[in-house]
C-alpha positions in Angstrom: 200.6 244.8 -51.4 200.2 246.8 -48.2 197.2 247.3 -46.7 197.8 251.4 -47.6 197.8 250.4 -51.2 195.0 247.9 -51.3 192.4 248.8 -54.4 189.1 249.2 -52.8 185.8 250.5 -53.5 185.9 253.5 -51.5 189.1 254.8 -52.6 188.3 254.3 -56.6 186.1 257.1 -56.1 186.6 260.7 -57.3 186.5 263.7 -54.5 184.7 265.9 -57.4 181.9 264.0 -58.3 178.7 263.7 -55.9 177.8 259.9 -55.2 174.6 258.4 -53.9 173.6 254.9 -52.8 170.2 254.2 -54.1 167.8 250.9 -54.5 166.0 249.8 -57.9 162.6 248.0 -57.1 162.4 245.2 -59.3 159.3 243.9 -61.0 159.0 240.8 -58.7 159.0 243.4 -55.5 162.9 242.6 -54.8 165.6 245.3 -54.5 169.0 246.0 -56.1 171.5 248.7 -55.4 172.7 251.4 -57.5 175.5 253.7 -57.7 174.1 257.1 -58.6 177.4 259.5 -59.8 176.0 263.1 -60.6 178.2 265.6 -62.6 178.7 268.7 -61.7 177.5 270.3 -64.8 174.9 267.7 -67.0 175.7 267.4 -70.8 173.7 264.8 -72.9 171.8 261.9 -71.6 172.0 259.9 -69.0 173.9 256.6 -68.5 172.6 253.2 -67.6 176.0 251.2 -67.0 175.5 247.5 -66.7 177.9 245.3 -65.8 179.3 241.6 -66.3 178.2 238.2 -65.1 180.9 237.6 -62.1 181.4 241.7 -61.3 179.5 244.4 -60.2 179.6 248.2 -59.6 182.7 248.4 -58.1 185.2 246.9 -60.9 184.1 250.1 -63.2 183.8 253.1 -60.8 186.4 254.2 -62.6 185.2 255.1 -66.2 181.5 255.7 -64.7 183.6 259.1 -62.4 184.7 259.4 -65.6 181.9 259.4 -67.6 180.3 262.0 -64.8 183.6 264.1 -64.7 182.7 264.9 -69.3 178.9 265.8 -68.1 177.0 262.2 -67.9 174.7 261.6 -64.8 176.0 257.6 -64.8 174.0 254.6 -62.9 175.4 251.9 -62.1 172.7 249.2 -61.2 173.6 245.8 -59.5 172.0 243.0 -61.1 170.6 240.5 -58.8 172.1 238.2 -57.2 175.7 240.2 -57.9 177.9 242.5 -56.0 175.8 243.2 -52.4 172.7 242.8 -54.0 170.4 241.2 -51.1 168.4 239.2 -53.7 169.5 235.1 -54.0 173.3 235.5 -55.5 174.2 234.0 -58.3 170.6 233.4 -59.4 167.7 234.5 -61.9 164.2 233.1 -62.6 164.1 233.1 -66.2 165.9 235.4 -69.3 162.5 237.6 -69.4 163.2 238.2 -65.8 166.7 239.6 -66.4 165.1 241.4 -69.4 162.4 243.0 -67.2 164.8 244.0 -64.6 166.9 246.2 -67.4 163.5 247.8 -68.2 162.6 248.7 -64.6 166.3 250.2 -64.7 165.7 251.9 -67.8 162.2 253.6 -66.3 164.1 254.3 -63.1 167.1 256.3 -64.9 164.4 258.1 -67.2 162.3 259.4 -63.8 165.1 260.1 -61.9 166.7 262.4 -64.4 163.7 263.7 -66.4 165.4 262.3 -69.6 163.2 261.0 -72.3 166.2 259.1 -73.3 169.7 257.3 -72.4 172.7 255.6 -73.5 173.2 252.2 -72.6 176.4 251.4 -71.6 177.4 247.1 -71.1 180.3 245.5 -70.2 180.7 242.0 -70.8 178.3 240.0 -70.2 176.2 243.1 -69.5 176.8 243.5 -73.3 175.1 241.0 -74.0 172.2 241.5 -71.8 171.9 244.8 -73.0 172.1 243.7 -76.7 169.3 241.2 -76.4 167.5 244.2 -74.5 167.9 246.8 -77.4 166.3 243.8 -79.8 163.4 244.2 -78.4 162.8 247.6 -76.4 161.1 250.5 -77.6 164.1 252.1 -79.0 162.6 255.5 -78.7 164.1 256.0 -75.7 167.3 254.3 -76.3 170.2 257.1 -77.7 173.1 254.6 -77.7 174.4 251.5 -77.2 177.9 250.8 -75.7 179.6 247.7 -75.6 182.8 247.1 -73.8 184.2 243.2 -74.6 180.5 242.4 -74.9 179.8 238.8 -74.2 178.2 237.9 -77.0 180.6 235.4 -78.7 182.5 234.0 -75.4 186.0 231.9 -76.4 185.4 230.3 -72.5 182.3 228.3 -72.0 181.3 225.7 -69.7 181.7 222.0 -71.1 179.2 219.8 -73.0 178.7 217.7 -69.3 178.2 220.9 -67.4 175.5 221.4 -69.8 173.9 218.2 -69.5 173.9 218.9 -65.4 172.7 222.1 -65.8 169.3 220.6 -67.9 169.0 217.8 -65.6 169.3 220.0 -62.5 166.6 222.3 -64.5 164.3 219.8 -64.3 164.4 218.5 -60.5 166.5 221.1 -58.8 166.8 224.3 -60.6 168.3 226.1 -57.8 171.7 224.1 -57.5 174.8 226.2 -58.0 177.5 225.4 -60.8 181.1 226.8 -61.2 181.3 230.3 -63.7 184.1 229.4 -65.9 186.1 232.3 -65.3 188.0 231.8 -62.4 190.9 232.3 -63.1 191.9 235.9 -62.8 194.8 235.8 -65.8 192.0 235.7 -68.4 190.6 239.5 -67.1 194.0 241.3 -66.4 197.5 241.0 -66.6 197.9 243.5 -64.2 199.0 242.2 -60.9 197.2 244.8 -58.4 194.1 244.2 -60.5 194.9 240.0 -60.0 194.9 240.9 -56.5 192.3 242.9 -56.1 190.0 239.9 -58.1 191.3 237.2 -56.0 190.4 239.2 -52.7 186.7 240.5 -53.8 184.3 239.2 -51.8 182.0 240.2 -54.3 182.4 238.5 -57.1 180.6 236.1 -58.0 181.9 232.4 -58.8 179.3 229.9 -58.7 175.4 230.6 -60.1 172.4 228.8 -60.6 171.2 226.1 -62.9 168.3 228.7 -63.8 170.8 231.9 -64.5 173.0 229.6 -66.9 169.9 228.4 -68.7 168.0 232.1 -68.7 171.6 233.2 -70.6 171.7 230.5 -72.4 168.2 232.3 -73.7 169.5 235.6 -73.8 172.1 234.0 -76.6 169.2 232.7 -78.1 167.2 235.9 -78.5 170.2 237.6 -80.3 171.0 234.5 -82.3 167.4 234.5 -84.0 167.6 238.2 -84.4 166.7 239.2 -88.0 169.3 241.1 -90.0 169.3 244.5 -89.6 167.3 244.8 -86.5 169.2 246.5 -83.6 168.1 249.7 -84.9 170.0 251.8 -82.5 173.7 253.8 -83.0 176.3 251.5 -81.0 179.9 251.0 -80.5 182.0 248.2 -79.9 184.9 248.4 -77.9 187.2 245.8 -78.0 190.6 244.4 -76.0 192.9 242.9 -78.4 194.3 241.0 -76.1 191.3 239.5 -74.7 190.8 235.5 -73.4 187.1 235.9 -73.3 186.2 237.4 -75.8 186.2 236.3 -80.4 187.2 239.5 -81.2 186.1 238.6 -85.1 182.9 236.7 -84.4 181.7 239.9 -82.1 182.4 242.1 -85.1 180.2 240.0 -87.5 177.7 239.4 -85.3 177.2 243.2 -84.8 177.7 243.7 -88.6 174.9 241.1 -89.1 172.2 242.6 -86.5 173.0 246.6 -86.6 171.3 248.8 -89.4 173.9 251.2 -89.7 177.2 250.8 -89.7 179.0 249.8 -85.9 181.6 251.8 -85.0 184.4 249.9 -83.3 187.2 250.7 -81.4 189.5 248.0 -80.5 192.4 248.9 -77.7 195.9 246.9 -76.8 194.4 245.3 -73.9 193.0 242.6 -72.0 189.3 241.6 -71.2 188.9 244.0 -68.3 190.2 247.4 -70.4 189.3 249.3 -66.8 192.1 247.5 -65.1 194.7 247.8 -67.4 197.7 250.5 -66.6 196.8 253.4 -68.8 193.2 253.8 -69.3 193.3 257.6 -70.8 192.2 256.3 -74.3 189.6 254.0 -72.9 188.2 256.5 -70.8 188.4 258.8 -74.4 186.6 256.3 -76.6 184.1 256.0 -74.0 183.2 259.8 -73.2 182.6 259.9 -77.3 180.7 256.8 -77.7 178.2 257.9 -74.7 178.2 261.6 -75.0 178.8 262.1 -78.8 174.9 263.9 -80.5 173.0 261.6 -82.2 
């Protein structure tokens, strides 16, 4: 591909929708970007877009223009230690720590825009982070829940001895790094720009910390003693058919199991990453509805 026709960043984004480049104070006095899009013309509430475990911001620029094109003042936040976060990459203290930081992006997104409320919006393993979050948060404030090939019944894990390091290094070095099991960039896309574009980011993230992989090995475990019935907020599911990530079926019970109303789910001829696939006009459809729809 030539250098004219490389997928970057700065060229995903839309000429008609007003950008800003902010920073989220964490609880812990740390600082994360975020990607502020602001409509022209604000319908609904507000979007707190979260993204997955080896991306950031920049993979999903797309659908968030999107998103602020129908009317929805979008923010993407960087999670530490992703994307050009300046906190330690590929690492987290603890699953409350993660947990904490979605709440001080959830007060952020509430003060910026005067909303008393907001959609969530996770991709991923976002999905999953923002699942766990929902479980517990004062859902008050919480109008929807999106979840994009949410990571909450993976098909790729790491293997029984990478778990066994990973609890040893717990114990007498907790900071060592281990591989993400996602490297290869077949199981997001079968599009070849979007291959590219993966195997050139200098962003993503490929290795992370004994402590992240055993704070989401928490998260999994907050959701997986979840009482029936108790994500008590409106969500959809939207799915890739196609995906190597993701059990498709498992997702959909899971959801069935912990939602108190029925989930509504959406599942598209695609692969793990839906926003890198060819045609995204349904995608960016589903979406629109599932963020802007009344409650």
């Amino acid at each position: 591909m030539s250098d004219s026709k490389k997928i970057t960043f700065a060229n995903r984004l839309a000429d008609d929708v007003r950008v800003t480049h902010e920073m989220l104070k964490l609880p812990d006095g740390q600082e994360t970007p975020v990607l502020h899009h602001h409509p022209s013309q604000k319908v609904g509430v507000p979007v707190l877009y979260v993204h997955g475990i080896q991306s950031h911001p920049g993979w999903f620029t797309g659908s968030a223009q999107m998103l602020a094109r129908a009317g929805s003042e979008v923010f993407q936040v960087t999670r530490r230690g992703n994307g050009t976060s300046p906190t330690r990459r590929g690492d987290a203290a603890s699953a409350e720590q993660l947990l904490g930081d979605v709440n001080a992006a959830v007060k952020y997104v509430l003060e910026q825009t005067g909303n008393k409320r907001l959609a969530l919006l996770g991709i991923s393993w976002g999905g999953k982070l923002l699942t766990a979050y929902a479980l517990r948060a004062d859902v008050d404030n919480i109008d929807s829940l999106t979840l994009v090939a949410p990571g909450l019944k993976p098909l790729v894990d790491v293997s029984i001895a990478t778990k066994l390091a990973v609890l040893l290094a717990l114990i007498f070095r907790p900071g060592t790094y281990f591989k993400i099991p996602l490297n290869d960039v077949s199981l997001f896309t079968d599009n070849p720009e979007m291959r590219e574009y993966l195997r050139n980011d200098p962003h993503r993230l490929h290795r992370a910390t004994a402590r992240f992989l055993f704070a989401s090995a928490m998260i999994d475990r907050i959701i997986a003693r979840a009482d029936e019935r108790t994500l008590k907020v409106p969500t959809t599911l939207i799915l890739a058919g196609r995906d190597r990530i993701i059990d498709n079926e498992s997702t959909c019970d899971l959801m069935e199991w912990l939602a108190d109303r029925p989930v509504r789910v959406r599942l598209l001829d695609a692969t793990h990453t839906i926003e890198f696939e060819r045609e995204k006009g349904a995608f960016y459809e589903i979406l629109c509805q599932a963020v802007g729809e009344e409650r």
